[in-house]
C-alpha positions as CSV (number, residue, x, y, z in Angstrom):
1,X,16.3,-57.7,-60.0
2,X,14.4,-54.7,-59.6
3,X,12.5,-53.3,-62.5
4,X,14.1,-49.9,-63.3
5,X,11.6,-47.7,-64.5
6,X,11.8,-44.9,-67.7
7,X,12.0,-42.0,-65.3
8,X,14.7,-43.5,-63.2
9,X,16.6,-44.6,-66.9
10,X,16.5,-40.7,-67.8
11,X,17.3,-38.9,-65.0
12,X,20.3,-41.2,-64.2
13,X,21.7,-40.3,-67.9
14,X,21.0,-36.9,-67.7
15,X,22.9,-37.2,-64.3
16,X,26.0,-39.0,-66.2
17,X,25.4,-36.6,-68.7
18,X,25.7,-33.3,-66.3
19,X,29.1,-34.8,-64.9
20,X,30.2,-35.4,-68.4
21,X,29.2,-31.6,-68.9
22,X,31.1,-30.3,-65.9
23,X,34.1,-32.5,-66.0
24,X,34.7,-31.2,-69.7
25,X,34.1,-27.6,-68.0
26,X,36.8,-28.1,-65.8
27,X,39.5,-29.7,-68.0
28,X,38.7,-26.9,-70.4
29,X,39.4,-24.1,-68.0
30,X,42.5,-25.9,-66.3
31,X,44.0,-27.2,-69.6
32,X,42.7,-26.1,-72.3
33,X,40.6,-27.0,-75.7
34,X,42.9,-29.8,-77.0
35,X,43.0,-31.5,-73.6
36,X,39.2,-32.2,-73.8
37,X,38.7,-35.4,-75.4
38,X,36.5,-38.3,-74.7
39,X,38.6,-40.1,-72.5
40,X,40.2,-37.6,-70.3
41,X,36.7,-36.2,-69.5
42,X,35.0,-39.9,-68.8
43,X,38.5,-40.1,-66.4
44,X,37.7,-36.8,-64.7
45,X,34.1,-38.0,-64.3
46,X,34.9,-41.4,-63.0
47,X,33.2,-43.2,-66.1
48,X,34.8,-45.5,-68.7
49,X,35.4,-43.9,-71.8
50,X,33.1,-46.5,-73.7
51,X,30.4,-44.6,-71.3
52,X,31.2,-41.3,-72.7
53,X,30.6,-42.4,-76.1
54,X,27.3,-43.0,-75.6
55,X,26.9,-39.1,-75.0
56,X,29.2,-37.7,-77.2
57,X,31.1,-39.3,-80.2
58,X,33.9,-36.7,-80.3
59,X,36.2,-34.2,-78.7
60,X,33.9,-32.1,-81.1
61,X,31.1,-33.1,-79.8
62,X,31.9,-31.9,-76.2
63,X,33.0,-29.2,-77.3
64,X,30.4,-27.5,-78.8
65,X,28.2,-29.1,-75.9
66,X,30.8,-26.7,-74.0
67,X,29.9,-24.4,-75.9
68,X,26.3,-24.2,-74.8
69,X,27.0,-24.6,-71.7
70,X,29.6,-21.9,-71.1
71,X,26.7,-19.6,-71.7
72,X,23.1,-20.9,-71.1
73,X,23.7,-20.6,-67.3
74,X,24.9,-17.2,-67.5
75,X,22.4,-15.8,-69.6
76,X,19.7,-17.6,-67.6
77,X,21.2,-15.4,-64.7
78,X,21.6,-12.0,-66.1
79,X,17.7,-12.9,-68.2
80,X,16.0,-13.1,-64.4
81,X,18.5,-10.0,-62.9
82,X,17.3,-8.2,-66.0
83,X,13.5,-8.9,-65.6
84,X,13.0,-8.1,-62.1
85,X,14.7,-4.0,-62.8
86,X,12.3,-1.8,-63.1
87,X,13.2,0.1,-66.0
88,X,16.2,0.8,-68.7
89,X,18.8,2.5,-66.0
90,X,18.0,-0.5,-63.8
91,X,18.4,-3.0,-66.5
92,X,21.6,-2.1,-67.4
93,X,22.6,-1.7,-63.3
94,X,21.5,-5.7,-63.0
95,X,23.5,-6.6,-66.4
96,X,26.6,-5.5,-64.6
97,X,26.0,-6.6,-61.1
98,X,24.8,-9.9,-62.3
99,X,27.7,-10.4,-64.8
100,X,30.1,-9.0,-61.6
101,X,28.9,-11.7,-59.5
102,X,28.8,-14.1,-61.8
103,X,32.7,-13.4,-62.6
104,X,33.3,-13.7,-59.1
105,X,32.2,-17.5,-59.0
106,X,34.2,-18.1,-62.2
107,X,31.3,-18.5,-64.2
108,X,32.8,-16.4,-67.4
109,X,35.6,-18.9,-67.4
110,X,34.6,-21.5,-70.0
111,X,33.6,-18.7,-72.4
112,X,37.3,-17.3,-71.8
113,X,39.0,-20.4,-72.2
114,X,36.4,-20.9,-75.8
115,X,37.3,-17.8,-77.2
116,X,41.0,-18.1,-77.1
117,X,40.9,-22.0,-77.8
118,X,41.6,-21.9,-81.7
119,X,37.9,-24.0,-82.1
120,X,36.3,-24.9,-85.4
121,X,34.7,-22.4,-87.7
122,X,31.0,-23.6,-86.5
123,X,31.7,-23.6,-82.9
124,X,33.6,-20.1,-82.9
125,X,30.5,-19.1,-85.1
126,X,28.0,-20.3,-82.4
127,X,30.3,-18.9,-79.9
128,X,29.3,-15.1,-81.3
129,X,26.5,-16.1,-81.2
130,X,26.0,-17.0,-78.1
131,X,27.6,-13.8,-77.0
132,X,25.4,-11.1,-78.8
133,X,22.2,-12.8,-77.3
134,X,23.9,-12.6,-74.0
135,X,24.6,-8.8,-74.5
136,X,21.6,-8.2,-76.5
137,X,19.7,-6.8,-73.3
138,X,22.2,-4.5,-72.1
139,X,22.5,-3.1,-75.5
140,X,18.7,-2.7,-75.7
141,X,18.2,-1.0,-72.5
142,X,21.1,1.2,-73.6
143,X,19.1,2.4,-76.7
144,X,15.6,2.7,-74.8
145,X,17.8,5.0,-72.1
146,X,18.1,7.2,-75.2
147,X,21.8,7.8,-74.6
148,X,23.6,9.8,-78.1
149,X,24.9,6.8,-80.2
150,X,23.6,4.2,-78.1
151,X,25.7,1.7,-79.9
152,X,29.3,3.5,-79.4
153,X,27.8,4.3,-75.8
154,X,27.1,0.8,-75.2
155,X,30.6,-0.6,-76.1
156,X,32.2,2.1,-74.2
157,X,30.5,1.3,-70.9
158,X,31.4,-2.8,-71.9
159,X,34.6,-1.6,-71.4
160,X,34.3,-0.7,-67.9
161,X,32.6,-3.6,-67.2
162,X,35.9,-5.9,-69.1
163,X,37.5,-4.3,-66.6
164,X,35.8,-4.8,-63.5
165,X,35.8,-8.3,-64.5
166,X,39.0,-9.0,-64.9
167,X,40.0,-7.1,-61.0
168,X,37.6,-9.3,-59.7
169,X,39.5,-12.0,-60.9
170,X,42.5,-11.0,-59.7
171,X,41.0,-11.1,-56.2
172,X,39.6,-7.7,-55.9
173,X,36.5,-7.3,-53.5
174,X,33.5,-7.7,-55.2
175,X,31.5,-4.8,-53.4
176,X,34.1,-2.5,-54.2
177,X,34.4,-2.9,-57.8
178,X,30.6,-3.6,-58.1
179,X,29.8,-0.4,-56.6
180,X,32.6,1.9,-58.1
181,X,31.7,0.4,-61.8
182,X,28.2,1.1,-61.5
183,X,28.9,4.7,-60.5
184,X,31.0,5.3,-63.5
185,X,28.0,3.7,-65.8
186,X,25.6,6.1,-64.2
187,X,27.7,9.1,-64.9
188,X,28.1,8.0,-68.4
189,X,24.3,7.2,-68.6
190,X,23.1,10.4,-66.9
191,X,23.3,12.9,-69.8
192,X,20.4,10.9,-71.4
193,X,18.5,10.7,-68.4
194,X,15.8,13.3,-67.8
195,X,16.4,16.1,-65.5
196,X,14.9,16.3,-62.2
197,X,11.7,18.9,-62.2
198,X,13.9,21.4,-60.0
199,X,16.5,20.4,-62.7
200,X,14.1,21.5,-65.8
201,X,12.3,24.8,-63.5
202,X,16.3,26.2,-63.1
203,X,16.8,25.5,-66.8
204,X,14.2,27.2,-67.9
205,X,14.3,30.3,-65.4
206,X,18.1,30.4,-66.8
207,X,17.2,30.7,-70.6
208,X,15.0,33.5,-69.4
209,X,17.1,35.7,-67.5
């Protein structure tokens, strides 16, 4: 029998373990929290349930792995979008494309399905969790814009973004919504924003007169 090397060992759990990940992904979004259980995800992931065990002990315990999960990939996304803009305006313009195209894939679907799944005090706690440190950014390049009540301003243009979301969803064209949402968010951004110079010269030439 061939000797099976450490390397080989770990990357073939962490393999079992990814398909363990996404087949409890997939139950969760198709039927639910209470349908995720140790055996129905080892079924869905073509492994015995006594394999599963040896990842998680408990529907718990995949769920708050879930948990994680729902968000870590998403906010991996929307970190890089966010770090290759160029400044706040930018920021916040990657934030919403980034979350727009990630809603197209589905990828906001586990953290739907979490947040209306009745879960556990510490999961729904690390569920808010999870979501503030995904919006943190946004909310931070909202301040730096300077725009009045940056925090009221902030949720406001969420809103929009809920919104967009959910037409995607409903089959909407992605370029459409993308582009429509992200004029509205400039409008609502552009009273912070400095004027132009020609802007400022006609200003001043107008107080003046």
């Amino acid at each position: 029998m061939p000797k099976i090397n450490a390397s080989t060992v770990a990357e073939h759990r962490a393999h079992q373990r990814e398909a363990l990940v996404g087949a409890a992904i997939d139950i969760l979004v198709s039927e639910g929290a209470s349908a995720v259980t140790p055996a129905a995800v080892g079924a869905r992931a073509g492994l015995a349930r006594s394999s599963v065990y040896q990842y998680f002990d408990s529907s718990a315990a995949l769920l708050a792995t879930v948990t994680e999960e729902a968000f870590r990939r998403s906010n991996e996304a929307l970190a890089g979008a966010m770090a290759a803009a160029s400044g706040p305006v930018e920021r916040v313009e990657a934030f919403f494309r980034e979350s727009l195209r990630l809603g197209a894939e589905g990828a906001h679907r586990p953290a739907a399905a979490l947040m209306s799944a009745g879960l556990p005090p510490a999961c729904q706690e690390r569920l808010m969790e999870l979501h503030l440190e995904q919006v943190a950014p946004f909310r931070a390049a909202v301040r730096e814009i300077g725009a009045p009540d940056p925090e009221l301003t902030a949720d406001l243009i969420a809103g929009m973004l809920h919104t967009a979301l959910a037409a995607v969803e409903r089959g909407a064209a992605l370029d459409s919504v993308t582009d429509r949402t992200l004029a509205l968010v400039r409008r609502c951004l552009s009273p912070a924003l400095p004027p132009a110079d020609g802007a400022e010269r006609g200003r001043r030439e107008d107080d003046r007169a």
